[in-house]
C-alpha positions in Angstrom: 118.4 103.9 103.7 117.3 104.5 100.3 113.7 104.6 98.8 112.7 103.3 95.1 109.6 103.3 93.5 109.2 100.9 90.8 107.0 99.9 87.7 107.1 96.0 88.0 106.0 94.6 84.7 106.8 97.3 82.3 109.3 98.8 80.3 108.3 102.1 80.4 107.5 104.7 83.8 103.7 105.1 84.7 103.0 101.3 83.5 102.9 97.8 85.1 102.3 97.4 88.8 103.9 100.3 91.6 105.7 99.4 94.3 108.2 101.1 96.8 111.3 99.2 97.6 113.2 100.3 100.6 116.5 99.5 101.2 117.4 99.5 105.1 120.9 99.9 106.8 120.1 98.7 109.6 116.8 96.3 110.9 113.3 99.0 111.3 110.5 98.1 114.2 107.1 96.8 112.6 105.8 100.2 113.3 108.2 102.0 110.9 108.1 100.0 108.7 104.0 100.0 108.4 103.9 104.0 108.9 106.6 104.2 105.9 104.0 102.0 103.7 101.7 104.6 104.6 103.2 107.4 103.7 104.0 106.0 100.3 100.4 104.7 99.7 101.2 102.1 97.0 99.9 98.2 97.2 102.8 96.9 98.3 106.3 98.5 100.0 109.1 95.8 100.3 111.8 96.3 102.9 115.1 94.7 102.2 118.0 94.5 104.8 120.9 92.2 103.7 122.2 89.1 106.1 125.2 88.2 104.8 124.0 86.6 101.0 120.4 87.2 101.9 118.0 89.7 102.1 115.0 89.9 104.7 112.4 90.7 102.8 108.9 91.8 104.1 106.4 94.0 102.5 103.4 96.3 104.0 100.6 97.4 102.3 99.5 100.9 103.4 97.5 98.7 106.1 99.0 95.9 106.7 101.8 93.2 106.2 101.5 90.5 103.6 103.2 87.8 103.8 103.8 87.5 100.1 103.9 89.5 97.2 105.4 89.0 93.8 105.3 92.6 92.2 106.8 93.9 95.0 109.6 91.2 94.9 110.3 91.9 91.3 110.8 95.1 92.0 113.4 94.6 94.3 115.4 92.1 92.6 115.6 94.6 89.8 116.7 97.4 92.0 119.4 95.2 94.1 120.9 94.6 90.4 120.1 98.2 88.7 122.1 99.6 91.8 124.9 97.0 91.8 124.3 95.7 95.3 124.1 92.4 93.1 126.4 91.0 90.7 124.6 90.4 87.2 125.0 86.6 87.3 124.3 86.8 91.0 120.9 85.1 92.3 119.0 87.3 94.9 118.0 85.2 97.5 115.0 86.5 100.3 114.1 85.5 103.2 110.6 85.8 104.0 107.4 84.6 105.9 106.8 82.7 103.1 109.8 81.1 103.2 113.2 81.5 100.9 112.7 83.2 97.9 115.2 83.6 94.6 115.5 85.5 91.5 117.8 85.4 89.3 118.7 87.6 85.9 118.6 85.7 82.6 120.6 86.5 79.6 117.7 88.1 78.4 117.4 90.6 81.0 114.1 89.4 82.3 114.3 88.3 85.8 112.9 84.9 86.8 111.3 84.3 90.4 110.8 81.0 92.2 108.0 80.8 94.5 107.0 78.3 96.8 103.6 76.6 95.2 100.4 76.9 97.5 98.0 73.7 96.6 94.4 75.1 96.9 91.4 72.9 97.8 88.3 73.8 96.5 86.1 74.5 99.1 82.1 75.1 100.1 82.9 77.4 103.0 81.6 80.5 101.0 78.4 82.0 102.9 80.4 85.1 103.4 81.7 85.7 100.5 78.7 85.0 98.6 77.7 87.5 100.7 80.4 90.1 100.6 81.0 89.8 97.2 76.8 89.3 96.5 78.4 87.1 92.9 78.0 83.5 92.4 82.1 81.9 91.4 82.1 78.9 89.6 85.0 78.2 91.4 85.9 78.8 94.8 89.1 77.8 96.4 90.4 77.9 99.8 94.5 77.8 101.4 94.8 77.9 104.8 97.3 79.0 107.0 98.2 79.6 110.8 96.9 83.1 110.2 94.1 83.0 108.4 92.3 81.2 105.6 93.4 82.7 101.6 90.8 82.3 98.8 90.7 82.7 95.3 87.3 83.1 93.7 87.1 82.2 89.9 84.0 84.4 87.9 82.5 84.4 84.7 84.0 87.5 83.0 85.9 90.6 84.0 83.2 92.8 83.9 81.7 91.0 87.4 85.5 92.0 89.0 85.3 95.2 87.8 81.6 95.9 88.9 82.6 94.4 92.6 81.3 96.4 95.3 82.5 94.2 98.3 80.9 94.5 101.7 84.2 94.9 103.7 82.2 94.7 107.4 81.6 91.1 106.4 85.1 89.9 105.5 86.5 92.5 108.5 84.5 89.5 110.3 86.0 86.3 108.6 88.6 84.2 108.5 90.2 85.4 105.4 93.4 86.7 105.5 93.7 87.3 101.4 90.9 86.7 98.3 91.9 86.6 95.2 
């Protein structure tokens, strides 16, 4: 097993977005995998474990599993061709609750990842996060899934996101699984 941590979206250490990327040798029970996540206490930790030309990919949040995550992706493409586990002109293909994944390098160096698109409805379902969030979005969209229901909330300005203070007993209570 080994253990990166990784600046996704920058060039330079102590930029961008963190995330651990942990390459297993052999397959790790939920458990592990979500004390691990824990213990490194950064959004996101991807597990990779490679099946033949793909690699399971799941990632944990020091809470929980997500089912997708692109920082935390990029990060591991990057790693699985900064250590040579991948040829350069190799695509790294995952497989993940969200379906396949791929990323390849371009000539440029920057890698490119292809996600599946999520259509999102607008919706009026929004008593509870009017109330959690206590903000009035001039847009509010809803994507739902076998899990649980994924929103993205569209405000004025970022000074309303970064003056949130969001009433987590409420959405504890909900059916939202994500809110963007």
């Amino acid at each position: 097993m080994k253990i990166f941590q990784v600046d996704a979206f920058a060039n330079e250490a102590f930029q961008g977005n963190p995330a651990t990327v942990c390459i297993l040798d052999n397959v790790k029970p939920d458990s592990w995998m979500q004390s691990l996540a824990d213990e490194m206490n950064l959004s996101e930790t991807a597990f990779l474990f490679r099946d033949n030309k793909v690699f399971d990919l799941r990632w944990f949040t020091p809470k929980t599993e997500v089912s997708l995550c692109g920082h935390a992706t990029l990060a591991s493409a990057h790693i699985l061709w900064e250590e040579k586990i991948l040829k350069e002109n190799e695509d790294a293909i995952f497989s993940t609750k969200s379906g396949l994944l791929k990323a390849n390098k371009r000539a440029d160096s920057w890698i490119e990842l292809d996600f599946p698109a999520r259509f999102i409805v607008q919706t009026e379902n929004r008593k509870f996060l009017d109330e959690a969030f206590d903000i009035n979005p001039s847009y509010v969209g809803q994507f739902s899934t076998p899990n649980g229901n994924l929103y993205l909330l569209e405000v004025q300005d970022e000074e309303i996101v970064k003056e949130l203070n969001p009433k987590f007993e409420i959405l504890e209570k909900s059916d939202a699984k994500e809110i963007i």
